[in-house]
GULUMKOL-573159 format. One record per residue (C-alpha): x, y, z; chain. Coordinates in Angstrom, 2 decimals, decimal comma, always signed. Each point is the difference from the previous one (the first is absolute). Last residue first. Example, Ala and Ser with C-alpha at 12.3 -4.5 7.8 and 13.67 -1.06 7.14 Angstrom:
BEGIN
<rec <+13,67 -1,06 +7,14> "A">,
<rec <-1,37 -3,44 +0,66> "A">,
This chain:
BEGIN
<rec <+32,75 +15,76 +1,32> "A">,
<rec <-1,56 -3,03 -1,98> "A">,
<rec <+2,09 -1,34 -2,82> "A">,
<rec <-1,75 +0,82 -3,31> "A">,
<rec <-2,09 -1,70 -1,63> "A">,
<rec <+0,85 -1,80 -3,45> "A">,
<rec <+2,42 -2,57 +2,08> "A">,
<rec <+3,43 -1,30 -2,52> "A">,
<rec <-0,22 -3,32 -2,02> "A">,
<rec <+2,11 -2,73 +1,25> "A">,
<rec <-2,03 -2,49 +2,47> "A">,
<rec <-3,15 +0,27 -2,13> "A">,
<rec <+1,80 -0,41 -2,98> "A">,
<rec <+1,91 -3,35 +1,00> "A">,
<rec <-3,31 -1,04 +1,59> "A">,
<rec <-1,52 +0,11 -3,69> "A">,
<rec <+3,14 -1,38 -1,90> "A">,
<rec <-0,46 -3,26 +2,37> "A">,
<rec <-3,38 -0,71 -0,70> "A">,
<rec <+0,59 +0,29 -3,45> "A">,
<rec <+2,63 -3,07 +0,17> "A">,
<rec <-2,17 -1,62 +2,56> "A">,
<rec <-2,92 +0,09 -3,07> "A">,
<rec <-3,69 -0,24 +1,52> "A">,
<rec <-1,10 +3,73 +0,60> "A">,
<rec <-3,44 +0,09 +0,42> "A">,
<rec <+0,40 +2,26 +2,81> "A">,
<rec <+2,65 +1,53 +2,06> "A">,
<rec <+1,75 +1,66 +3,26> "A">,
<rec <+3,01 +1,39 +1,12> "A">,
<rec <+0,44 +0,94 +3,86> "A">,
<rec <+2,65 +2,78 +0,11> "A">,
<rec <+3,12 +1,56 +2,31> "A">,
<rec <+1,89 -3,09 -1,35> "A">,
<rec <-1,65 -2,17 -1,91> "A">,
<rec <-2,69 -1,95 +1,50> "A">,
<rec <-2,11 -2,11 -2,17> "A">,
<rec <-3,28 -0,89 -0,77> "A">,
<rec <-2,12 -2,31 -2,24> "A">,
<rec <-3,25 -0,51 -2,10> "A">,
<rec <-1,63 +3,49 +1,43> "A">,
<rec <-3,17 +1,33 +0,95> "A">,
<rec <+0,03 -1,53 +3,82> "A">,
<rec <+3,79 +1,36 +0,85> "A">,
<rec <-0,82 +3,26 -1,81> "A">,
<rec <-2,96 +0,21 +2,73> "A">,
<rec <+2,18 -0,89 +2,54> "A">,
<rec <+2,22 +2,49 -1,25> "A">,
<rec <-1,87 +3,30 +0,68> "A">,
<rec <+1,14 +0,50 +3,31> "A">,
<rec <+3,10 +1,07 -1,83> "A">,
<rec <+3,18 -0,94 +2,46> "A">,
<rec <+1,87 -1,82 -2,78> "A">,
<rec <-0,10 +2,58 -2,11> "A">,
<rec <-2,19 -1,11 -3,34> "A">,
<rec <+0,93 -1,39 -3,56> "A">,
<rec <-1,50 -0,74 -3,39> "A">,
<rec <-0,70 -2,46 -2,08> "A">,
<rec <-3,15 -0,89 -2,33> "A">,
<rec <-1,44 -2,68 -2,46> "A">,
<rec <-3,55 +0,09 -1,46> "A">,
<rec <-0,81 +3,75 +0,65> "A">,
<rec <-3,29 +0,58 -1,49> "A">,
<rec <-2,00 -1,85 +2,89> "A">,
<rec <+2,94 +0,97 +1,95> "A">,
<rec <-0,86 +3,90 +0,02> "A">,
<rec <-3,49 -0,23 -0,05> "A">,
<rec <+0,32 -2,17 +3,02> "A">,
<rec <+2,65 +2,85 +1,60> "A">,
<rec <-2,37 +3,05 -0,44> "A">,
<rec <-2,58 -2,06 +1,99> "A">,
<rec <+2,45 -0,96 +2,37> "A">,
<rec <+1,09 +3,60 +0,53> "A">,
<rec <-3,59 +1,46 +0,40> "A">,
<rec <-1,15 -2,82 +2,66> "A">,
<rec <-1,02 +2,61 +2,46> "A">,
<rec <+2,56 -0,86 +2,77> "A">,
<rec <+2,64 +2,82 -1,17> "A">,
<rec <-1,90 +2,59 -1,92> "A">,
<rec <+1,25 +2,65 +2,17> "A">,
<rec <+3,24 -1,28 +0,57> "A">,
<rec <+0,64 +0,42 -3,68> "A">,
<rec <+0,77 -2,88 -2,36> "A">,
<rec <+3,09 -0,44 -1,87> "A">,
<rec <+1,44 -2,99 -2,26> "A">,
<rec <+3,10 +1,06 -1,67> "A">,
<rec <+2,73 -1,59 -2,34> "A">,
<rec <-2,23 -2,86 -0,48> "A">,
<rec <+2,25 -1,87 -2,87> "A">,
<rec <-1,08 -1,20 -3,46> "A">,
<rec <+2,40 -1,99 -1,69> "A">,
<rec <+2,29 +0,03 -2,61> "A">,
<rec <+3,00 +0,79 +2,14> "A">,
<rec <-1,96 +3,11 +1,13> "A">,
<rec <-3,55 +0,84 -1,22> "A">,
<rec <-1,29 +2,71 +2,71> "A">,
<rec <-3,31 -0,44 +1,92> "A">,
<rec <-1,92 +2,76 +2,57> "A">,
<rec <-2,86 -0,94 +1,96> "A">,
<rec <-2,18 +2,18 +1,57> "A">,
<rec <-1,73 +1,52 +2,98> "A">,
<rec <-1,61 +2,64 +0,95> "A">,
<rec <-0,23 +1,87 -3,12> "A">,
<rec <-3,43 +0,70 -0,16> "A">,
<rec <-0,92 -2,04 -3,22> "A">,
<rec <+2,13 -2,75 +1,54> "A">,
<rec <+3,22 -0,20 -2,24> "A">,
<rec <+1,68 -3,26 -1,55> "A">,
<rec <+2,96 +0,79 -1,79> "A">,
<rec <+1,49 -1,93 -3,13> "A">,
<rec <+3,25 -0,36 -1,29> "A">,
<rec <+1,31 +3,99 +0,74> "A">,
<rec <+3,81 +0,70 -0,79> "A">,
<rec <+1,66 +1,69 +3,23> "A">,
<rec <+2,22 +2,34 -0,75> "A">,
<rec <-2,12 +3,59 -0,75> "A">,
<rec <-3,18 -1,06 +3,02> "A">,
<rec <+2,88 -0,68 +2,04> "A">,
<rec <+2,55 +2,94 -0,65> "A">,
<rec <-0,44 +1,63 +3,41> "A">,
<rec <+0,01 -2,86 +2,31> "A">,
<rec <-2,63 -1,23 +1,41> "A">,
<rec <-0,81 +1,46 +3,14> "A">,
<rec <-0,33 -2,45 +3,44> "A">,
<rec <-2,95 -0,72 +2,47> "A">,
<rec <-0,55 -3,14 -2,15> "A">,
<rec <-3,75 +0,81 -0,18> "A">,
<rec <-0,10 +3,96 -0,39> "A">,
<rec <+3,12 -0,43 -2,64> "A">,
<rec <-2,11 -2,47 -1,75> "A">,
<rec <-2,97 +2,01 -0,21> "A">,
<rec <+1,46 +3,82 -0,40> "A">,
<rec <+1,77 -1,41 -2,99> "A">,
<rec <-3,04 -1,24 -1,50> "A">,
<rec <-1,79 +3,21 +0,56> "A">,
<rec <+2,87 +1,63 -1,77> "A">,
<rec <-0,08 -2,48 -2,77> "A">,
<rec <-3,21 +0,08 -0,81> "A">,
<rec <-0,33 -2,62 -2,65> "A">,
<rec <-0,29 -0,70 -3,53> "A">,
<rec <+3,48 +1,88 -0,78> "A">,
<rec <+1,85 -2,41 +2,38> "A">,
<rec <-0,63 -3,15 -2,58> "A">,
<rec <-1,74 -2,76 -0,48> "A">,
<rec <-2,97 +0,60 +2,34> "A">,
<rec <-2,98 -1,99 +1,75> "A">,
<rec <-2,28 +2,18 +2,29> "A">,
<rec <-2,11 -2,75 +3,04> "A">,
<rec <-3,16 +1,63 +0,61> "A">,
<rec <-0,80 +0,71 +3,56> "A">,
<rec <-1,80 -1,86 +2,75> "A">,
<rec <-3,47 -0,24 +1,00> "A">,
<rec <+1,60 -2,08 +2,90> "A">,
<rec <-0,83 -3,38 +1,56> "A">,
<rec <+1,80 -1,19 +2,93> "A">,
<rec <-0,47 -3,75 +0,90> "A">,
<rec <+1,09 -1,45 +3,70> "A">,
<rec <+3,20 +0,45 +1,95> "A">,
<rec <+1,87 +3,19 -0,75> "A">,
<rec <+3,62 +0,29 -1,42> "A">,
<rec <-0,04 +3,52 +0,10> "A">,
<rec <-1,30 -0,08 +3,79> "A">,
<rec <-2,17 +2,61 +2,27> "A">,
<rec <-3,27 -1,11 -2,06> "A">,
<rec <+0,46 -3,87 -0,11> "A">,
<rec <+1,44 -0,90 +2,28> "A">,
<rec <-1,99 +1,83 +2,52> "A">,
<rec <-2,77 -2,02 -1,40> "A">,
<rec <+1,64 -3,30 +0,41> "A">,
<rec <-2,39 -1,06 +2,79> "A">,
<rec <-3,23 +1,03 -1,75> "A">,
<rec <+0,86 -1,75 -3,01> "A">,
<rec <+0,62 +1,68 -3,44> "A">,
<rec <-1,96 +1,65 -2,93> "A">,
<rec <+1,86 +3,40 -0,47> "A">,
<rec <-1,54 +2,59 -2,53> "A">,
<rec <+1,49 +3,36 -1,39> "A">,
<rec <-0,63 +3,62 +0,22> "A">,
<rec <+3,07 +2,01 -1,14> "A">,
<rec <-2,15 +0,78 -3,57> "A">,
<rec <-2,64 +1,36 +1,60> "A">,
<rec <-2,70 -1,93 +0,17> "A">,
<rec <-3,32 -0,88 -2,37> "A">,
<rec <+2,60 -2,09 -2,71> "A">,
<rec <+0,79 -1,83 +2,99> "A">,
<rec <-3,61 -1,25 +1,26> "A">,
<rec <-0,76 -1,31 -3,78> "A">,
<rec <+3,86 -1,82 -0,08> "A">,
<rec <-1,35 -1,43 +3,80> "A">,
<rec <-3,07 -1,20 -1,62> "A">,
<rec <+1,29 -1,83 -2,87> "A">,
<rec <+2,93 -1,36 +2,26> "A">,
<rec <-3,01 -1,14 +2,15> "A">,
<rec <-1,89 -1,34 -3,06> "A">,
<rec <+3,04 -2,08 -1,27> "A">,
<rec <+0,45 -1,38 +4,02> "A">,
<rec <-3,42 -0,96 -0,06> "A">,
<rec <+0,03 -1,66 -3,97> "A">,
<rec <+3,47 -2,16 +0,44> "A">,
<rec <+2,82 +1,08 -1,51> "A">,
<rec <+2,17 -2,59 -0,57> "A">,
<rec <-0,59 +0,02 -3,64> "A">,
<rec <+1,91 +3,16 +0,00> "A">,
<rec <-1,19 +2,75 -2,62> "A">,
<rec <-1,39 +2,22 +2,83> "A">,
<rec <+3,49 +0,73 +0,82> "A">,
<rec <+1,92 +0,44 -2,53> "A">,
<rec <-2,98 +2,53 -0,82> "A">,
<rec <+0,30 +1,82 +3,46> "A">,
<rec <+3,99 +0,12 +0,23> "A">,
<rec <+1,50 +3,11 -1,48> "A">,
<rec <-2,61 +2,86 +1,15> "A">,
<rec <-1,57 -2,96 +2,67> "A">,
<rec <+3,52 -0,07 +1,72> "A">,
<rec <-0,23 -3,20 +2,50> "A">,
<rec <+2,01 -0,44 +3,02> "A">,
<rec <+0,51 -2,99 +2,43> "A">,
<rec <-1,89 -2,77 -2,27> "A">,
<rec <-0,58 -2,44 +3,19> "A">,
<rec <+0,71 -3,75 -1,42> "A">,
<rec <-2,83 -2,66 -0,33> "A">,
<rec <+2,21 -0,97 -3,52> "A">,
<rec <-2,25 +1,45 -2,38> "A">,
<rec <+0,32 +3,71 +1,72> "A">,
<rec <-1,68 +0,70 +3,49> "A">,
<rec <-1,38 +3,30 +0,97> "A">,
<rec <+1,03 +1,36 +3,45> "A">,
<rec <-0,06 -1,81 +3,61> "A">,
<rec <-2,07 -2,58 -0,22> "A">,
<rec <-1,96 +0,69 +2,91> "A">,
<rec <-1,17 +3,03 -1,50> "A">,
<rec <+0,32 +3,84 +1,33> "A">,
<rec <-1,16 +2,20 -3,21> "A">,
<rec <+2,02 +3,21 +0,76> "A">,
<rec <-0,39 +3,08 -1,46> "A">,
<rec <+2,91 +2,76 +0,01> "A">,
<rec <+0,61 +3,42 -0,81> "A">,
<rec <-4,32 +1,31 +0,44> "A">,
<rec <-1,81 +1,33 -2,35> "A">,
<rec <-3,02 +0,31 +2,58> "A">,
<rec <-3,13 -0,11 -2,14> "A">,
<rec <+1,46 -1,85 -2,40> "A">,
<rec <+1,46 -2,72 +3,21> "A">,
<rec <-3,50 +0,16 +1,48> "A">,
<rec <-1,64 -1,33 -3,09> "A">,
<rec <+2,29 -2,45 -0,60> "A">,
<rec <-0,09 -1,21 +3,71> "A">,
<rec <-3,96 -0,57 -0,92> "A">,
<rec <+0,53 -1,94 -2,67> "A">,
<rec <+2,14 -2,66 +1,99> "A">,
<rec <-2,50 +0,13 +2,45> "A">,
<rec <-2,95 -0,84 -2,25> "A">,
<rec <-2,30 +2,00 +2,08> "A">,
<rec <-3,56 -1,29 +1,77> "A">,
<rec <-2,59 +2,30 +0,02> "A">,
<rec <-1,33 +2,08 +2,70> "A">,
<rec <-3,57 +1,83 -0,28> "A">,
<rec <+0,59 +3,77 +0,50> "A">,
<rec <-2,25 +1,89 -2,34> "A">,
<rec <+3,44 +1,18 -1,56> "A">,
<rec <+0,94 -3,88 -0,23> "A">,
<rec <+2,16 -1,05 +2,41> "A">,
<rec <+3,57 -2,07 -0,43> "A">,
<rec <+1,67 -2,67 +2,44> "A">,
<rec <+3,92 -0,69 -0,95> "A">,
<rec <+1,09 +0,22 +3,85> "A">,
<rec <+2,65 +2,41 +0,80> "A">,
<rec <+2,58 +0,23 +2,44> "A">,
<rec <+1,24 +3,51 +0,14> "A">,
<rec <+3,26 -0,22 +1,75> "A">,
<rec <-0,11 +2,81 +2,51> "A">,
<rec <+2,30 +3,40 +0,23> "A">,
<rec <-2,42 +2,04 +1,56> "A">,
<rec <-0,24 +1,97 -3,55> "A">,
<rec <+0,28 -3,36 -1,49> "A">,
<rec <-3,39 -1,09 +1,70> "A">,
<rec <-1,95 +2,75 -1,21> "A">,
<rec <+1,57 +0,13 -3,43> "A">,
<rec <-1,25 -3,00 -0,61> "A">,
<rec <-3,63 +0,41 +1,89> "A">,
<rec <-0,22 +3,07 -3,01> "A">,
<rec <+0,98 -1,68 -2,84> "A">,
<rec <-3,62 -0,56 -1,66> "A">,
<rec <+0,82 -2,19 -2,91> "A">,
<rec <-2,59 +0,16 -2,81> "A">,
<rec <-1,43 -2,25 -2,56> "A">,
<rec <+0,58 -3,75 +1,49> "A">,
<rec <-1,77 -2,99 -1,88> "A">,
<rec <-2,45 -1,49 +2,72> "A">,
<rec <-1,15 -3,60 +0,39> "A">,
<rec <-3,01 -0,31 +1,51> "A">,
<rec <-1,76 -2,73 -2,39> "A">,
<rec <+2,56 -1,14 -2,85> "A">,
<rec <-2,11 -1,01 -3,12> "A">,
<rec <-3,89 +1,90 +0,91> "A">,
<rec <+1,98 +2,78 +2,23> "A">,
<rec <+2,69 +0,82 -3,03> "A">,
<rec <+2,27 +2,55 +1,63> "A">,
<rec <-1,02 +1,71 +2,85> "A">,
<rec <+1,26 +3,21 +0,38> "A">,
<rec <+3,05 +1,05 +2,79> "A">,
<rec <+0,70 +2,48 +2,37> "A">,
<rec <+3,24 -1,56 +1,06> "A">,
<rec <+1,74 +1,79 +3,26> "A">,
<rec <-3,00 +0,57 +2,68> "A">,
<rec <+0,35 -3,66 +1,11> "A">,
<rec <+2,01 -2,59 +1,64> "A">,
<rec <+2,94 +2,10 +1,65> "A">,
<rec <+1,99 -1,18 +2,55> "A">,
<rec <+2,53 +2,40 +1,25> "A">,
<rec <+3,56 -1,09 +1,15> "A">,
<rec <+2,61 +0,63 +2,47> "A">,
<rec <+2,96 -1,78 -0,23> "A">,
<rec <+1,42 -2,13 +2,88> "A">,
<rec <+0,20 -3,91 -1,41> "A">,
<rec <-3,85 -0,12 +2,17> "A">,
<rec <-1,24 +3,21 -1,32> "A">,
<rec <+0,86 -1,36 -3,54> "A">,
<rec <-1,63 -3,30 +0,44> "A">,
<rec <-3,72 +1,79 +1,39> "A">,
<rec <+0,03 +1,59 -3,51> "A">,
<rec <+0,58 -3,06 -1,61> "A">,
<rec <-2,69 -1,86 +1,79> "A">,
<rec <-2,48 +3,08 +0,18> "A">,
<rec <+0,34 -0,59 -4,05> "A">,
<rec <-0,76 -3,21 -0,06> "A">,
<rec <-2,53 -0,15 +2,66> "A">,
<rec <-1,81 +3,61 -2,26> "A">,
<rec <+0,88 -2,39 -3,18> "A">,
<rec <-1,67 -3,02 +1,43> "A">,
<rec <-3,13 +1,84 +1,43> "A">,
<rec <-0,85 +1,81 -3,29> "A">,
<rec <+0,54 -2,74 -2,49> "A">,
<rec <-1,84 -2,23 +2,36> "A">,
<rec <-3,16 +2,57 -0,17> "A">,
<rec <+0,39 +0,24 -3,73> "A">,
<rec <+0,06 -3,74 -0,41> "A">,
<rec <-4,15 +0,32 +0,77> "A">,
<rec <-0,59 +2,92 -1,77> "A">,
<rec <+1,54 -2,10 -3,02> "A">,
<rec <+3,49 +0,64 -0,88> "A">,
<rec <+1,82 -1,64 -3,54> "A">,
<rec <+3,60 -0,06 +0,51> "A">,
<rec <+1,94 +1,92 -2,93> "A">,
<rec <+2,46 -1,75 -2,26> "A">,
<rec <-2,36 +1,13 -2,84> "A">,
<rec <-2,92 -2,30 +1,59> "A">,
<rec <+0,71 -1,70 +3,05> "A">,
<rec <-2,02 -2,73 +1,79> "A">,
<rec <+0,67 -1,26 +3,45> "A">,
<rec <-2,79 -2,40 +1,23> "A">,
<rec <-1,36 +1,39 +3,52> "A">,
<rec <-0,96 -2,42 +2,45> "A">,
<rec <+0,92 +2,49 +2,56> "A">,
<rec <+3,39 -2,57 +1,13> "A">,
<rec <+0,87 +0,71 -3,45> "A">,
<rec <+0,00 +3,88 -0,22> "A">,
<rec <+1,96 +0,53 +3,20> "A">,
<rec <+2,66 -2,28 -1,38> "A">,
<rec <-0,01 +1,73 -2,93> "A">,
<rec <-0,59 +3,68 +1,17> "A">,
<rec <+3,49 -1,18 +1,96> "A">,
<rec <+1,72 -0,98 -2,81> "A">,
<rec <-0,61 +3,24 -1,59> "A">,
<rec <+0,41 +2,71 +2,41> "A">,
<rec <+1,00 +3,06 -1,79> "A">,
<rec <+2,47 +2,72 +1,56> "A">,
<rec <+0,76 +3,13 -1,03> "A">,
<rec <+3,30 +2,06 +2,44> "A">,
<rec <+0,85 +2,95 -0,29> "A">,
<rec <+3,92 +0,27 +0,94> "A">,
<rec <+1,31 +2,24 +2,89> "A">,
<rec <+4,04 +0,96 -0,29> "A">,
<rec <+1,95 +1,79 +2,96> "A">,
<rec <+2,16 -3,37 +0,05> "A">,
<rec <-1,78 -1,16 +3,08> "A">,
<rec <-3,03 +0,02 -2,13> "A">,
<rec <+1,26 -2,58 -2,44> "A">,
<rec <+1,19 -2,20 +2,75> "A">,
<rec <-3,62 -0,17 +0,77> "A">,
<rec <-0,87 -0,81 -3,42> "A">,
<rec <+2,41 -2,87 +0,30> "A">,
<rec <-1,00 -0,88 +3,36> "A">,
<rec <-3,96 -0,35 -1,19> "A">,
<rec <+0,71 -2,36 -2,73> "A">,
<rec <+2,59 -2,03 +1,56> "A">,
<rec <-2,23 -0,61 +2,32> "A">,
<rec <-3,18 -0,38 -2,08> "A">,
<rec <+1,37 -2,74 -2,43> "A">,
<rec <-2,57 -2,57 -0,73> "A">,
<rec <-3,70 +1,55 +0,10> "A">,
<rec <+1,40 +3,35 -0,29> "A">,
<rec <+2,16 -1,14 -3,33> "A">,
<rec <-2,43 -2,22 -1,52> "A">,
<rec <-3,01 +3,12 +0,59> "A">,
<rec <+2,08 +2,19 -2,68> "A">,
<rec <+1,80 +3,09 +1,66> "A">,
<rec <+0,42 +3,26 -2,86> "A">,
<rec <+2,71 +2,09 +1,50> "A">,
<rec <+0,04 +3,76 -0,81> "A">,
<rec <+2,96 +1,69 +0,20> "A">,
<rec <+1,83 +3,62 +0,18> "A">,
<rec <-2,18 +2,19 -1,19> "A">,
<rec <-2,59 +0,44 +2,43> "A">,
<rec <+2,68 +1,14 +2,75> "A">,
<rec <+1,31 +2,59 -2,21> "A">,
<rec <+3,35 -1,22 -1,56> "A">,
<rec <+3,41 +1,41 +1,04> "A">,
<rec <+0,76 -2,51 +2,21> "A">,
<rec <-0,32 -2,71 -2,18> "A">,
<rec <+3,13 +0,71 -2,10> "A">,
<rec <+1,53 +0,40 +3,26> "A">,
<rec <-0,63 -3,18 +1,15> "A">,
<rec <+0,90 -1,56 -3,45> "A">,
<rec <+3,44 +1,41 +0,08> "A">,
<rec <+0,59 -0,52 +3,70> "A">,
<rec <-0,45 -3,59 -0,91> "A">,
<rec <+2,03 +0,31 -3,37> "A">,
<rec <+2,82 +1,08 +1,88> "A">,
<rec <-0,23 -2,43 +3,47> "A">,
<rec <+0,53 -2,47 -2,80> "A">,
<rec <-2,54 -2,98 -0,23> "A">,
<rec <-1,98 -2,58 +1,79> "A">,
<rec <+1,97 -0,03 +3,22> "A">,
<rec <+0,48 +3,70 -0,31> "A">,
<rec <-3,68 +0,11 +0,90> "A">,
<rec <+0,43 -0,15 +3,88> "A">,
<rec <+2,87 +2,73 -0,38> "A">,
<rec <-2,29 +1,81 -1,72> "A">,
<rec <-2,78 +0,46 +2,67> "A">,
<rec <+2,43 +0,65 +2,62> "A">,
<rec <+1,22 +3,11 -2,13> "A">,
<rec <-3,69 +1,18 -0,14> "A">,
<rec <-0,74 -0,40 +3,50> "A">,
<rec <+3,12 +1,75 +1,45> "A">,
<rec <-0,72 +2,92 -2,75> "A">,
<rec <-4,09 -0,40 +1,17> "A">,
<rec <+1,56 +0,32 +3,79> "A">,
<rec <+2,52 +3,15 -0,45> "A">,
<rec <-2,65 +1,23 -2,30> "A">,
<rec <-2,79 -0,30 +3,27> "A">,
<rec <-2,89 -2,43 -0,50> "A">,
């Protein structure tokens, strides 16, 4: 493809996405991508549900994928299928540590459903135009676990990356089947779950994806939790009684893969069709789960950076603060991420506190950062006003956090927990009279 063409293709490309979210956070994201070797940029874990039920959208969203310039690794298990396969054998299922038991005998149907499986998916992708490499051995050299409790069940111990790299040098989705060998060459079935793990710390990859058909992790209410930040969130977390034991061990699991990446890694679990979605958009479509930073609380100015602070809201609003900020402005509370990408910054003004900034930087837009800074925030912040432009993308979520909103003039003005009409009133009276702390742009 000539630069006049991948410039043609790339602009194309976002103009198809800008249905989902700003052509700016697109490009963002497609740059941010960019930059990454091919065997860093994603591996997608495929559970058996999602090939036995959703193939299409499957195999055009990883296409799509690779019209963007981007090629995903793709792990697949076959569950349901080994099931089905399983049954009609005579064979009673038994598991033992969440792993299926294999005889000799369910070894050979373990073998020829994941090589159909896998010459399934494989065969999908050339069909929705991308080119593909199936791959159902040579990856996992594997020992067996337990032979007397789980038969031929293997425990990966080293990834061999060189049929990887093959295809990506081509520029072919790997499709990979979670089939290990012993050194002495005897296959073993993989946990495929366990097996993406093992390819994702070999390959410290940005992104992993766990494609589900439910779309992301659900909270109490069968809802998808959209973003979760294990620094501030993991022990909230694992305290729900909602939580039922799989989804506490995958959270488990994903917070052990994490603490192995580098710290811009993180972890979508979405459907195939709203993969795009989820990793060109801020808003997303499925479950993100970062590592996360640590969440600074301060009283006052002299417990914080205030340079670096000043280079993070001016960075996000796009405007400087004026001079005399940090010397006029009497800190309530502030809410930092360790990093300082994004915080939260709370006066006290007609005896109450008001959100006189909340800033996040582009960078860390879409990674959950500024929610989590914001929970901490209002789980110590009972009542709250403050006020936004009227054009800030950010006020639908203002709209969804607050107890009421108002225009007033140039502003919206928003608030919490704040029950009195009389109080009400003082607040959007302040908001509509007190002078800008940024500067007018130029």
């Amino acid at each position: 493809m000539t630069p006049i063409e991948d410039i043609q293709t790339r602009q194309t490309i976002v103009r198809l996405l800008s249905s989902m979210g700003s052509a700016k956070e697109i490009d963002q994201y497609l740059r941010r991508f960019a930059q990454l070797d091919a065997e860093r940029f994603a591996v997608v874990k495929v559970g058996g549900a999602v090939l036995r039920d959703d193939l299409d959208a499957l195999a055009s969203s990883l296409a799509f994928l690779q019209d963007v310039g981007l090629t995903p690794i793709v792990v697949h298990g076959a569950g349901p299928q080994l099931d089905e396969e399983m049954a009609a054998a005579g064979i009673v299922k038994q598991t033992v540590d969440g792993l299926r038991v294999t005889t000799p005998e369910g070894l050979a149907i373990v073998r020829r459903v994941m090589q159909a499986q896998n010459l399934r998916l494989a065969e999908a992708l050339q069909e929705a135009g991308a080119r593909s490499t199936s791959i159902v051995s040579g990856v996992f050299e594997s020992e067996v676990i337990d032979r007397e409790r789980l038969g031929l069940v293997g425990r990966v111990q080293r990834v061999e990356l060189a049929p990887i790299k093959a295809a990506l040098r081509v520029g072919s989705i790997p499709v990979i089947a979670s089939l290990g060998e012993t050194v002495d060459g005897q296959i073993v079935n993989v946990n495929a779950d366990y097996a993406a793990n093992e390819l994702v710390r070999e390959l410290q990859p940005y992104k992993i994806v766990f494609l589900t058909g439910t779309g992301g992790l659900l909270d109490g209410d069968g809802n998808v939790i959209d973003s979760i930040n294990l620094s501030t969130e993991y022990e909230h977390l694992l305290a729900q009684p909602w939580l039922t034991g799989g989804m506490r061990l995958k959270i488990e699991q994903i917070r052990e893969l994490l603490e192995v990446l580098p710290p811009a890694s993180s972890v979508s679990i979405t459907r195939p069709a709203e993969l795009a979605k989820e990793l060109f958009t801020h808003r997303g479509s499925g479950t993100l789960v970062r590592r996360g930073e640590r969440v600074l609380r301060a009283t006052s100015w002299d417990e914080l950076d205030t340079d670096r602070l000043r280079g993070l809201v001016e960075s996000a609003f796009g405007r400087r603060l004026l001079p005399d900020y940090f010397g006029k402005k009497t800190l309530h509370r502030a809410y930092v991420s360790e990093n300082y990408r994004a915080a939260v910054i709370l006066t006290f003004e007609n005896g109450l506190p008001y959100l006189d900034k909340f800033a996040v930087l582009d960078e860390a837009q879409g990674e959950g950062l500024g929610r989590a800074v914001w929970q901490v925030m209002r789980e110590e912040t009972p009542t709250l006003y403050w006020r936004s432009r009227r054009e800030n993308p950010v006020n639908g979520f203002y709209m969804a956090e607050s107890d009421g909103c108002v225009r007033r003039g140039p502003w919206q003005v928003f608030w919490y927990g704040i029950e009195d009409l009389a109080t009400v009133a003082q607040c959007i009276e302040y908001c509509g009279s007190h002078p800008p702390s940024l500067e007018n742009p130029r």
